[in-house]
Jmol script that loads the backbone (N, CA, C; Angstrom):
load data "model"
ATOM      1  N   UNK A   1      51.027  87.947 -42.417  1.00  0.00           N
ATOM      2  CA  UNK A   1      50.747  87.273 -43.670  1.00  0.00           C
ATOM      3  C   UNK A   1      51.763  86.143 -43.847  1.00  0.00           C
ATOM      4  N   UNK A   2      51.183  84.874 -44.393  1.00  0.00           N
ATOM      5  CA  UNK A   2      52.187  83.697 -44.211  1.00  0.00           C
ATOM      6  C   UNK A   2      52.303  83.647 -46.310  1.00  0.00           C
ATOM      7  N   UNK A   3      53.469  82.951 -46.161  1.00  0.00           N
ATOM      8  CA  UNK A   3      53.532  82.702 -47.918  1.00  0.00           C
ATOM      9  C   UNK A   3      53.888  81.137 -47.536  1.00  0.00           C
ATOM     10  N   UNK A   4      52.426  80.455 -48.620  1.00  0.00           N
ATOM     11  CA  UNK A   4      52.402  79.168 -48.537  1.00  0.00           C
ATOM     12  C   UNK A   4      52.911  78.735 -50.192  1.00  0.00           C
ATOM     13  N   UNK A   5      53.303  77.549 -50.314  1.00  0.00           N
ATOM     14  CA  UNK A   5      53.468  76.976 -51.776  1.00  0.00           C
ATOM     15  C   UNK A   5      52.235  76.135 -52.417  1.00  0.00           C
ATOM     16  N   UNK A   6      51.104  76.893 -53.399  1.00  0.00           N
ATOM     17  CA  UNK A   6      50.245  75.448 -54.125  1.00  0.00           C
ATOM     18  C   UNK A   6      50.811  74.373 -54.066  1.00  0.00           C
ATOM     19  N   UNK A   7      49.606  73.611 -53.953  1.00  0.00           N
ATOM     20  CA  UNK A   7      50.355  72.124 -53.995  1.00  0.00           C
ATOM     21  C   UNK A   7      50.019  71.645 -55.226  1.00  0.00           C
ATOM     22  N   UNK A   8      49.668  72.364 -55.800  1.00  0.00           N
ATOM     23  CA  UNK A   8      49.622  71.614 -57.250  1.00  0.00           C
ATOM     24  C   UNK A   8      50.399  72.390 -58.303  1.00  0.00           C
ATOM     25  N   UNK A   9      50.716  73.770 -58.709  1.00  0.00           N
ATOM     26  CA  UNK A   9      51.666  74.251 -59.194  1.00  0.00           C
ATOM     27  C   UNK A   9      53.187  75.339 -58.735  1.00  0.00           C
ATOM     28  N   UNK A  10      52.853  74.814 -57.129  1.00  0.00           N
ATOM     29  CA  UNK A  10      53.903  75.029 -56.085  1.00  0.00           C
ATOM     30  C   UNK A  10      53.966  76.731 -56.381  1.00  0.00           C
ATOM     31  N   UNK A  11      53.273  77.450 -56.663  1.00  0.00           N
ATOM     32  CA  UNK A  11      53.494  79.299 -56.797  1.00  0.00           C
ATOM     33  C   UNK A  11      53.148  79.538 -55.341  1.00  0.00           C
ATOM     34  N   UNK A  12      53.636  80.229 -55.009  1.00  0.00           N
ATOM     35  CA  UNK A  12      53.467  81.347 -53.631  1.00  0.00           C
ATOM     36  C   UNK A  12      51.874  81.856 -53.387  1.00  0.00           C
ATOM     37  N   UNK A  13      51.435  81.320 -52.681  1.00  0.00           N
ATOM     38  CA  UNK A  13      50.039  82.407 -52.174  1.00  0.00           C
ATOM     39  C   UNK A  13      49.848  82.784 -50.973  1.00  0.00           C
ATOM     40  N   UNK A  14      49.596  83.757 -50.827  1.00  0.00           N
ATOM     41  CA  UNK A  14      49.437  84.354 -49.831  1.00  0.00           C
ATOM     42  C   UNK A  14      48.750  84.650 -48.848  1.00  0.00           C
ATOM     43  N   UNK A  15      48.423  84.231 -47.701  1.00  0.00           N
ATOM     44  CA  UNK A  15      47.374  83.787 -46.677  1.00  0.00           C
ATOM     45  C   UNK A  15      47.450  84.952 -46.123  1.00  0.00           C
ATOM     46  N   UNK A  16      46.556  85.851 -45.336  1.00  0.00           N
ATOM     47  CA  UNK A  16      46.548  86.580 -44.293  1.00  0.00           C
ATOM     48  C   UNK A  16      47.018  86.308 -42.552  1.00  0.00           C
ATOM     49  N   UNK A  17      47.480  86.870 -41.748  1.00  0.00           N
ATOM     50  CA  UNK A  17      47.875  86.204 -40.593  1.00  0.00           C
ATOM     51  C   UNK A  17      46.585  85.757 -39.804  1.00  0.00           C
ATOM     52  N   UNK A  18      44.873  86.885 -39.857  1.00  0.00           N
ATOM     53  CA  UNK A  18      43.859  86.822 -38.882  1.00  0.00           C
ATOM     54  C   UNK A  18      43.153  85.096 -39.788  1.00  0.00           C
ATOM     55  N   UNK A  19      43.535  84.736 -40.710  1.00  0.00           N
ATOM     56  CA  UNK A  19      43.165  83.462 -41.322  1.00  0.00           C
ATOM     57  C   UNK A  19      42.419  82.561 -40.265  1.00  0.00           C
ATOM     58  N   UNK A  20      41.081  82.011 -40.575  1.00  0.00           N
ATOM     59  CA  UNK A  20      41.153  81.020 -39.512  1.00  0.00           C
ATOM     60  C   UNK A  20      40.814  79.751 -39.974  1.00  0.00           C
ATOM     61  N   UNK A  21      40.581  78.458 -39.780  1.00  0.00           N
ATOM     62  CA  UNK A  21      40.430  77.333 -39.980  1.00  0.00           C
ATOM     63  C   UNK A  21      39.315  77.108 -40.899  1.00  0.00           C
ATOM     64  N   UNK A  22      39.643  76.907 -42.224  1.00  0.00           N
ATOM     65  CA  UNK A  22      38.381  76.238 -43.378  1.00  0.00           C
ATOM     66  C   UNK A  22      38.110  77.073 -44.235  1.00  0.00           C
ATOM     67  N   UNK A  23      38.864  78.529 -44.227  1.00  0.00           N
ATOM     68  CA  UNK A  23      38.456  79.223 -45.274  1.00  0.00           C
ATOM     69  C   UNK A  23      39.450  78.959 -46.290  1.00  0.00           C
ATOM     70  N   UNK A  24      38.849  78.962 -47.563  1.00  0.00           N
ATOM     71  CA  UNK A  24      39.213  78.435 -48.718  1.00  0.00           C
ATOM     72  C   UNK A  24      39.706  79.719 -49.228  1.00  0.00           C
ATOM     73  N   UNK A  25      41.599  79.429 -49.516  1.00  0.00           N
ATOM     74  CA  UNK A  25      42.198  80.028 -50.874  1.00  0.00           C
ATOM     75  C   UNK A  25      42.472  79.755 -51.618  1.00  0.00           C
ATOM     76  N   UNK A  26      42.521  80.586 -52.976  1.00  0.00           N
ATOM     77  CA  UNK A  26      42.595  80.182 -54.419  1.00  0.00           C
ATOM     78  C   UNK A  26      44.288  80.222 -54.847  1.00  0.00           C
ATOM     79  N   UNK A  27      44.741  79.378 -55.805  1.00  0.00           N
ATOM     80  CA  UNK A  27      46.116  80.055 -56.208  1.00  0.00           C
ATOM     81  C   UNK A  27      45.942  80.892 -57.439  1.00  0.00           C
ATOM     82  N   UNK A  28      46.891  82.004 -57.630  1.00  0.00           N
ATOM     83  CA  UNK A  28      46.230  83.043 -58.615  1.00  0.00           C
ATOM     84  C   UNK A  28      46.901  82.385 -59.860  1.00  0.00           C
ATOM     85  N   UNK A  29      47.628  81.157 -59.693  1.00  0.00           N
ATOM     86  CA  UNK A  29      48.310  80.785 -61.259  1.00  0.00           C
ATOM     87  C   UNK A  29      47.660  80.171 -61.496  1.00  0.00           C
ATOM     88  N   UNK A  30      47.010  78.677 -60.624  1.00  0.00           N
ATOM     89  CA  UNK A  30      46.207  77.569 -61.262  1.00  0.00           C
ATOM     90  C   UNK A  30      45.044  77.647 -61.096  1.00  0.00           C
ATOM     91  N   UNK A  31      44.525  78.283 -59.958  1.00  0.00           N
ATOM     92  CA  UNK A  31      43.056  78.515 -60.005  1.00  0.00           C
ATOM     93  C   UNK A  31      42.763  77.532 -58.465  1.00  0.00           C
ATOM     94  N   UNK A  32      44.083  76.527 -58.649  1.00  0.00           N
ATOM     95  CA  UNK A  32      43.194  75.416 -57.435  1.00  0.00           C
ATOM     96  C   UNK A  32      42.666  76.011 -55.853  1.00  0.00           C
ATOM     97  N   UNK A  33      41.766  75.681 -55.494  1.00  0.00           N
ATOM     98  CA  UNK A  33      41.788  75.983 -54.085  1.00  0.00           C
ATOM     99  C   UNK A  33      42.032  75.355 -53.246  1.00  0.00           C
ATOM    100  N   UNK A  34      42.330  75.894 -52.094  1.00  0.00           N
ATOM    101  CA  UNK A  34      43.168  74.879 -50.595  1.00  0.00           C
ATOM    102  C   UNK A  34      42.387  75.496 -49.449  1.00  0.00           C
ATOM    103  N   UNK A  35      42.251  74.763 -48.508  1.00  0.00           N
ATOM    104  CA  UNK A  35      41.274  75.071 -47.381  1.00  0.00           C
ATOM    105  C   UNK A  35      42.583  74.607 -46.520  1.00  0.00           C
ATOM    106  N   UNK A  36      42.382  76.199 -45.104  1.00  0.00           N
ATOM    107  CA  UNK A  36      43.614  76.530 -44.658  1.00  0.00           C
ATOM    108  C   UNK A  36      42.977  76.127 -43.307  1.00  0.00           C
ATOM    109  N   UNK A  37      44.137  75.436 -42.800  1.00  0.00           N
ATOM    110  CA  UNK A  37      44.419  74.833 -41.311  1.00  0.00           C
ATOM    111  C   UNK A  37      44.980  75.809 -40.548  1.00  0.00           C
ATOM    112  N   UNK A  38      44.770  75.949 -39.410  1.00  0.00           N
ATOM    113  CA  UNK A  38      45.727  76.638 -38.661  1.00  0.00           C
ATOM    114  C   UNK A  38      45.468  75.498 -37.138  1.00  0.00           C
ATOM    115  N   UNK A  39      46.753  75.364 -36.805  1.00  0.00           N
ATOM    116  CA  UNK A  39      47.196  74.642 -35.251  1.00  0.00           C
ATOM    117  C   UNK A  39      48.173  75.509 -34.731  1.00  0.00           C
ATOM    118  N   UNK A  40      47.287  75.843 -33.398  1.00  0.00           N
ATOM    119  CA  UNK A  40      48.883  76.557 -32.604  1.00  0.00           C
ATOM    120  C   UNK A  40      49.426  77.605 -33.442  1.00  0.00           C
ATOM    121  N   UNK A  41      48.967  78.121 -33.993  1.00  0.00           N
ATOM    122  CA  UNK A  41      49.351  79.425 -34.803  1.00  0.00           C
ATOM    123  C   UNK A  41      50.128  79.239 -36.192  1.00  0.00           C
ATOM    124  N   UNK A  42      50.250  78.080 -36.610  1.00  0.00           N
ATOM    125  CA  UNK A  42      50.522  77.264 -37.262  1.00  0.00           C
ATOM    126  C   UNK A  42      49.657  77.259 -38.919  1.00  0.00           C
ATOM    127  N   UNK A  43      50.265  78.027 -39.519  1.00  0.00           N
ATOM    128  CA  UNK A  43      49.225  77.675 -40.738  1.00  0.00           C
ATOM    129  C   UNK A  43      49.611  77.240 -41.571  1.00  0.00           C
ATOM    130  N   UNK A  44      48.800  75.970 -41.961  1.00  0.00           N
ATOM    131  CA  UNK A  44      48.975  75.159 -43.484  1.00  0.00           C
ATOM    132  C   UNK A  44      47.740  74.936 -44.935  1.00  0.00           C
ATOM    133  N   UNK A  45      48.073  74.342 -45.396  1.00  0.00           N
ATOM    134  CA  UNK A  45      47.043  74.330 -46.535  1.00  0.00           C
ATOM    135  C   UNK A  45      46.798  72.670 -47.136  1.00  0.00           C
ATOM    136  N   UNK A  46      45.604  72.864 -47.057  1.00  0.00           N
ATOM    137  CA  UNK A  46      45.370  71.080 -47.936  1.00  0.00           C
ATOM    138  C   UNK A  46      44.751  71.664 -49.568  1.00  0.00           C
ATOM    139  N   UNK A  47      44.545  70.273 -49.794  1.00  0.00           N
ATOM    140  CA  UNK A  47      43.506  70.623 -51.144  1.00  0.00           C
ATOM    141  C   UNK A  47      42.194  70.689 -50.585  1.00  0.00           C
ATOM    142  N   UNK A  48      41.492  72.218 -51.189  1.00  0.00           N
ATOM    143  CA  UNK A  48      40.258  72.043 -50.661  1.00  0.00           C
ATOM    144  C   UNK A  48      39.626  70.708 -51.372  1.00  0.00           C
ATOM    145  N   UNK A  49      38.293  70.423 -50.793  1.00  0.00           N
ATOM    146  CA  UNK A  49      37.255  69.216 -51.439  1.00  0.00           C
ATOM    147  C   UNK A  49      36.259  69.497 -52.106  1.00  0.00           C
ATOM    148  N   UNK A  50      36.039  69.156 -53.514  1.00  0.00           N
ATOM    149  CA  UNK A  50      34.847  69.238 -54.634  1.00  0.00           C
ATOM    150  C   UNK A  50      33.630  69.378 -53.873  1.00  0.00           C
ATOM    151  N   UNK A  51      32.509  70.657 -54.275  1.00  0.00           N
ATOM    152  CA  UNK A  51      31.667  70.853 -54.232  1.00  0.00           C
ATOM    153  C   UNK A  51      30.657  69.612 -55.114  1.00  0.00           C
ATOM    154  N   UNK A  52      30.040  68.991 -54.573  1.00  0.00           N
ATOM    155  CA  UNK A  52      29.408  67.916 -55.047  1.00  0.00           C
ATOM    156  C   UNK A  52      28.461  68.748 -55.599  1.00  0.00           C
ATOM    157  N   UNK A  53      27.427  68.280 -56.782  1.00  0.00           N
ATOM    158  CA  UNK A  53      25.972  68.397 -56.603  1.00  0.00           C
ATOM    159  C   UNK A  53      25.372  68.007 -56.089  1.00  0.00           C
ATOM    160  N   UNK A  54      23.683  68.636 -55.474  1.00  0.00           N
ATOM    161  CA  UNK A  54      22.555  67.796 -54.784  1.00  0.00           C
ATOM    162  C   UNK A  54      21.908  68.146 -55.691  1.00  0.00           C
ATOM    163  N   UNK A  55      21.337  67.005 -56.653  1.00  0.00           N
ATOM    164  CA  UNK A  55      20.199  67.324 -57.619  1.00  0.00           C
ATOM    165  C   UNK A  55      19.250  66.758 -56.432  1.00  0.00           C
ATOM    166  N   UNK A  56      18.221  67.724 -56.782  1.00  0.00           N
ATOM    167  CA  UNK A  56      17.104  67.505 -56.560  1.00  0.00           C
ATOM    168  C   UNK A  56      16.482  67.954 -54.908  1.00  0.00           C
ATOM    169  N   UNK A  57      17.632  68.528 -54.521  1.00  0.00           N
ATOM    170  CA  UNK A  57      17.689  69.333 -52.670  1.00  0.00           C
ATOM    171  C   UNK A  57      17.509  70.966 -52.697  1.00  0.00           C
TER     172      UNK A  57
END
end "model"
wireframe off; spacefill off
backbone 0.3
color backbone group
């Protein structure tokens, strides 16, 4: 298990180690989510990206 910092209210969350590339975690203070990278065993976190709407799909 890795302990990453939100990037938006910097609290601790907590990733699993079997984590793999694009699954989206939440932070339990702000709510934001981050979609997790892993390189080389390497895990980081971005801001995940807004679910758009498709009206009309």
């Amino acid at each position: 298990m890795s302990d990453l910092s939100c990037l938006v209210c910097r609290s601790d969350i907590e990733v699993e180690a079997q984590v793999t590339t694009g699954e989206i975690v939440e932070c339990d203070s702000c709510g934001q989510e981050h979609e997790v990278q892993v390189e080389s065993s390497l895990i980081s976190i971005a801001l995940a990206p807004e679910i758009e709407e498709t009206w009309g799909e």
